[in-house]
DOBA-968134 format. One record per residue: residue number from 1; x, y, z of N, C-alpha, C in turn. Coordinates in Angstrom, 3 decimals, padded with zeros to 6 digits, m for minus. Layout:
{pt NUM,{X,Y,Z},{X,Y,Z},{X,Y,Z}};
...
// end
This chain:
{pt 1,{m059.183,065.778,m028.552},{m059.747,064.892,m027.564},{m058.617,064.189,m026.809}};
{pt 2,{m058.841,064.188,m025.573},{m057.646,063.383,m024.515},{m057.984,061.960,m025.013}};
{pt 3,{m056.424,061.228,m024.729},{m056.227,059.789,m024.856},{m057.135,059.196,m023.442}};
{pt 4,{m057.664,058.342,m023.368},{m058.280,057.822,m022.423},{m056.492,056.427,m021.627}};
{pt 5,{m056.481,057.111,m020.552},{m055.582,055.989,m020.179},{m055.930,055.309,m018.606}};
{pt 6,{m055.636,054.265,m018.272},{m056.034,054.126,m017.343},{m055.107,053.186,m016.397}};
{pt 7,{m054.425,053.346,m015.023},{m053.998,052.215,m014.330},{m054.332,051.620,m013.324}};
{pt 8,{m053.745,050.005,m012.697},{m055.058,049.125,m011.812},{m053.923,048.597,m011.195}};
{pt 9,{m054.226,049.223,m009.681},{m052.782,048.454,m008.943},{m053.094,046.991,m008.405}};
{pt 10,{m052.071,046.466,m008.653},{m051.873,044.798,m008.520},{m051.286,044.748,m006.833}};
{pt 11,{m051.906,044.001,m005.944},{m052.063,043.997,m004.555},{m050.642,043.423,m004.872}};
{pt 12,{m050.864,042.002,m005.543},{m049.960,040.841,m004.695},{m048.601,041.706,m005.117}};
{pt 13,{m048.276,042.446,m006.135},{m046.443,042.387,m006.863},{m046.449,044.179,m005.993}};
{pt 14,{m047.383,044.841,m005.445},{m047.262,045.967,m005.297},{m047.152,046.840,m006.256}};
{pt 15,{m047.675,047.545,m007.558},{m046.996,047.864,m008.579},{m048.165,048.546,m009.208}};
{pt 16,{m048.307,049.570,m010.351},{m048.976,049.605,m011.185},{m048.989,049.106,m012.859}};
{pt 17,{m049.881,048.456,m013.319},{m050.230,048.281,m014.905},{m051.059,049.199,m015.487}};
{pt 18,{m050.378,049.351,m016.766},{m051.151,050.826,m017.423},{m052.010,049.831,m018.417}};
{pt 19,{m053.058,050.868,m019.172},{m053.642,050.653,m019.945},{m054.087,051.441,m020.559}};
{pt 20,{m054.529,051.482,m021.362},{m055.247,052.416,m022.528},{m056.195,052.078,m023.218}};
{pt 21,{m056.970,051.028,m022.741},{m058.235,050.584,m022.942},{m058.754,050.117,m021.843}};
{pt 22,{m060.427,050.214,m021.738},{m061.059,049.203,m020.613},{m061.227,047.676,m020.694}};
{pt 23,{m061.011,047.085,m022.289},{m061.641,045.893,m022.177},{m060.621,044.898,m021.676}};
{pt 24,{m060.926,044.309,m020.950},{m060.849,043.236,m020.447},{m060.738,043.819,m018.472}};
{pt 25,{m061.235,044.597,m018.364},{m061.465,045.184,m016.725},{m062.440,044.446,m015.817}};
{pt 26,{m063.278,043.709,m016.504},{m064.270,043.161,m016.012},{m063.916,042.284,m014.354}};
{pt 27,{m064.271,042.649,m013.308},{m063.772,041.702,m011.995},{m062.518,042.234,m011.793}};
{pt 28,{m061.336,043.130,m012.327},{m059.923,043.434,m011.869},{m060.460,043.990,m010.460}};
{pt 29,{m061.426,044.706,m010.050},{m061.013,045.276,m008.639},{m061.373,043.975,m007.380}};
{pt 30,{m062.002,043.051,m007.745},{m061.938,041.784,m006.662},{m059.976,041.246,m006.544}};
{pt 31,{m059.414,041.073,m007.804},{m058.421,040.243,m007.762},{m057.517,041.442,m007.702}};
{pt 32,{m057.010,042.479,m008.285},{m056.298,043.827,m007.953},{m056.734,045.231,m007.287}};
{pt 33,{m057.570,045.975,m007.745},{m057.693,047.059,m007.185},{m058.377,047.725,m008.129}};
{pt 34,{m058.876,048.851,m007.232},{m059.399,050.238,m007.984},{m058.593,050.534,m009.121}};
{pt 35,{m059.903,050.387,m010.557},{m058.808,051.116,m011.814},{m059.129,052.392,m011.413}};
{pt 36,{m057.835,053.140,m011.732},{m057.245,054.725,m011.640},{m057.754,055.433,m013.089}};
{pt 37,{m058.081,056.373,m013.433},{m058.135,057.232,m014.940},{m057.308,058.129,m014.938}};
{pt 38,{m056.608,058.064,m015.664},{m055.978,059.733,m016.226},{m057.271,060.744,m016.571}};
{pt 39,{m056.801,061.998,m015.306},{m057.742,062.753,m015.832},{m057.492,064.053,m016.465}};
{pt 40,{m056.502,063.994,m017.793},{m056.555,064.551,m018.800},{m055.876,065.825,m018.521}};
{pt 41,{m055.150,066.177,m017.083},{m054.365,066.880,m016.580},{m053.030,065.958,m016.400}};
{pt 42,{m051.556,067.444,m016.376},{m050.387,067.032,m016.129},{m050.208,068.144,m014.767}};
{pt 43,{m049.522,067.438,m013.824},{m048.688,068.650,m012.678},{m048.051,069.383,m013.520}};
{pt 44,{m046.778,070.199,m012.534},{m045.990,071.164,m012.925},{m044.906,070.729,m013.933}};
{pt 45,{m045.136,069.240,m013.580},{m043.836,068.764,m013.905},{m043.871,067.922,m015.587}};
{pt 46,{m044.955,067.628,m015.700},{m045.512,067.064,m016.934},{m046.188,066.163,m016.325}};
{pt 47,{m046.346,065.161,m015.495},{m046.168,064.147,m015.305},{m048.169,064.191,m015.221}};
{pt 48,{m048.373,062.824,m015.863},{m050.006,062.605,m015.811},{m050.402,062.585,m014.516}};
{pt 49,{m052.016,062.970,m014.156},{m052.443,062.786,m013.275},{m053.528,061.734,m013.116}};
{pt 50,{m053.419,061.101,m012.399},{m054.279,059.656,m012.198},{m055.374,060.121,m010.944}};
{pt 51,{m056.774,059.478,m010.229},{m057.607,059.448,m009.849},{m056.518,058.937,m008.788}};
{pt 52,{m056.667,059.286,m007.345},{m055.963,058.626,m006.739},{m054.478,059.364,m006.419}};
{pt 53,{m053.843,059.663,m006.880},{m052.775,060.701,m006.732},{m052.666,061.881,m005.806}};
{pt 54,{m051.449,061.985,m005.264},{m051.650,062.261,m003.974},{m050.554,064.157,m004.468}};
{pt 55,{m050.846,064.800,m003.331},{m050.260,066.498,m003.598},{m050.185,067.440,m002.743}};
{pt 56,{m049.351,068.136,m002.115},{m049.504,069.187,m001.311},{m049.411,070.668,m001.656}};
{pt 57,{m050.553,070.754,m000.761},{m051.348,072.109,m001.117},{m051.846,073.199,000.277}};
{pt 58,{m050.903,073.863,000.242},{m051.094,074.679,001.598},{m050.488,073.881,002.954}};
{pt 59,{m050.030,072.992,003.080},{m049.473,071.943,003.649},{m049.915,070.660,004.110}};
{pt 60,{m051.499,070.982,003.593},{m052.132,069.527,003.273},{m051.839,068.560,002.380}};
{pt 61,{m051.973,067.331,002.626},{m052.074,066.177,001.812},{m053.416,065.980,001.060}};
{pt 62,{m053.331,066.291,m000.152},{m054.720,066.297,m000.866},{m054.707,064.930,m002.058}};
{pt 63,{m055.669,064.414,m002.069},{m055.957,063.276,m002.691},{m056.773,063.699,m004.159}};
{pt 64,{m056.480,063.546,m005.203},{m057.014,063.311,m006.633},{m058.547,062.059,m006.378}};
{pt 65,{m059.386,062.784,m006.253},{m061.085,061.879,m006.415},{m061.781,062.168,m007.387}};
{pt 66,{m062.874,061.404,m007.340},{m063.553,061.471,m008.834},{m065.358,061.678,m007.936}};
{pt 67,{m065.532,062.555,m008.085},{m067.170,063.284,m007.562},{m068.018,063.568,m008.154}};
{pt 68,{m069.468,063.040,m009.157},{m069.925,064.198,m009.256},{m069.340,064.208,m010.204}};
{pt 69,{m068.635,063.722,m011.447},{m068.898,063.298,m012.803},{m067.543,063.922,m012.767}};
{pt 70,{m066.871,064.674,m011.866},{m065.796,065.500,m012.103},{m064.464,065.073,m011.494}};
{pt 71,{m063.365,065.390,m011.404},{m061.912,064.881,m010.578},{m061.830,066.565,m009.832}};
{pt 72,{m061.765,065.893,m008.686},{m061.184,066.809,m007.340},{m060.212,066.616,m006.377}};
{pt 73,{m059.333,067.645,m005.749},{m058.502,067.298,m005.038},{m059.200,067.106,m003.341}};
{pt 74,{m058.823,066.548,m002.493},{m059.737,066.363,m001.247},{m058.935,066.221,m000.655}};
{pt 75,{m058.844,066.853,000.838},{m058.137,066.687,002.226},{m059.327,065.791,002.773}};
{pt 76,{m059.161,065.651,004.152},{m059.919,064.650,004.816},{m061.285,065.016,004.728}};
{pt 77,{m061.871,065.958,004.548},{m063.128,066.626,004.491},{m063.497,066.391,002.940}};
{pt 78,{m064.888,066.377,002.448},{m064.856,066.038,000.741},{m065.352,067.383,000.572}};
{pt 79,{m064.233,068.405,000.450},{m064.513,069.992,000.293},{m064.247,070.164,m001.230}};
{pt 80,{m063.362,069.540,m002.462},{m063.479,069.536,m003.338},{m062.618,070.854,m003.442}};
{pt 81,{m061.344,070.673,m004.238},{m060.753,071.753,m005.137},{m060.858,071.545,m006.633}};
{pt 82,{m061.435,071.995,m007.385},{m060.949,072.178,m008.732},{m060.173,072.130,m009.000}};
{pt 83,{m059.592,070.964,m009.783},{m058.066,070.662,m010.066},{m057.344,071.449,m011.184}};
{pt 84,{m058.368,071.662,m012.437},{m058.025,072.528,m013.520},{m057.271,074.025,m013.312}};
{pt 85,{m058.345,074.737,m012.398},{m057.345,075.847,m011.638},{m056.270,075.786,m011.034}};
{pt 86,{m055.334,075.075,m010.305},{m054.492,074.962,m009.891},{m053.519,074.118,m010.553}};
{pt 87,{m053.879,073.611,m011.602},{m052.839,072.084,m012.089},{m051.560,072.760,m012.398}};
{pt 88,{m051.013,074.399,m012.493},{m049.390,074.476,m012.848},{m049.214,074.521,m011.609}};
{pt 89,{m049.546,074.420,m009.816},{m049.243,074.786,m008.768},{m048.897,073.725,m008.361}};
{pt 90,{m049.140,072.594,m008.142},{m049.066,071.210,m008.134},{m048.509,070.561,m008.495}};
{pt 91,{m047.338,069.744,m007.280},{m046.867,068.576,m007.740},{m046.954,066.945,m007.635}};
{pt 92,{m047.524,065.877,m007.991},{m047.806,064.354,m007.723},{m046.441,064.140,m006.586}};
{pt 93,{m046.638,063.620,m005.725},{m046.037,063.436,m004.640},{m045.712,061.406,m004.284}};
{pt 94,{m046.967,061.100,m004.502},{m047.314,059.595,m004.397},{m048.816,059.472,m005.113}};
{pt 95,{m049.399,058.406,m004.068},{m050.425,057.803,m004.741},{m050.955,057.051,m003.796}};
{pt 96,{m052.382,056.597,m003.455},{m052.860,056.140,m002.286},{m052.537,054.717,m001.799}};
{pt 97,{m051.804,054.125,m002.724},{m051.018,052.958,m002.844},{m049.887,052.906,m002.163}};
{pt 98,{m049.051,053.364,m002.567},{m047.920,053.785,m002.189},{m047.484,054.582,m001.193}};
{pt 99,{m046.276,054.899,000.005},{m046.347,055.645,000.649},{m045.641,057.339,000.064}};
{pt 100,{m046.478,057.835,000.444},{m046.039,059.144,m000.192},{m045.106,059.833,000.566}};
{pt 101,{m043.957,060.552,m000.315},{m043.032,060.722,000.032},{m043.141,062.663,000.582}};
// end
């Protein structure tokens, strides 16, 4: 079974805090932001993938979303890639927070 992890970006310091539990989440997205989930995938590189995480793919900028009970990658259209199929093709780039590099 995957570790459940989760991070919640903090407006005012710019930054992310991890977690690995939900409790105490209650009201964080009024005072910080959207909590992020690890969704139980790594890129090419190892590196976890969070809800929110950003990737290029065919030379699009595709966004890590959560649809439909499932995590998908999305260009501007909500066309939905299956992330599982592609996760050794893929590398985390940024994050919708952050400017991606």
């Amino acid at each position: 079974m995957r570790k459940l992890k989760y991070r919640v970006w903090n407006k005012e310091k710019e930054c992310y805090f991890m977690f690995d539990t939900t409790i105490g989440f209650a009201g964080t997205e009024k005072v910080w932001g959207e909590i992020e989930q690890y969704i139980g995938l790594k890129d090419k590189n190892g590196k976890d993938i969070y809800g929110g995480d950003q990737f290029m793919l065919h030379g699009k900028l595709i966004t890590v979303v959560y649809r439909l009970c499932c995590f998908y990658g999305e260009h501007k259209e909500p066309d939905g890639i299956f992330l599982a199929g592609i996760v050794d093709e893929i590398e985390i780039i940024g994050n919708i927070h952050e400017e991606t590099t």
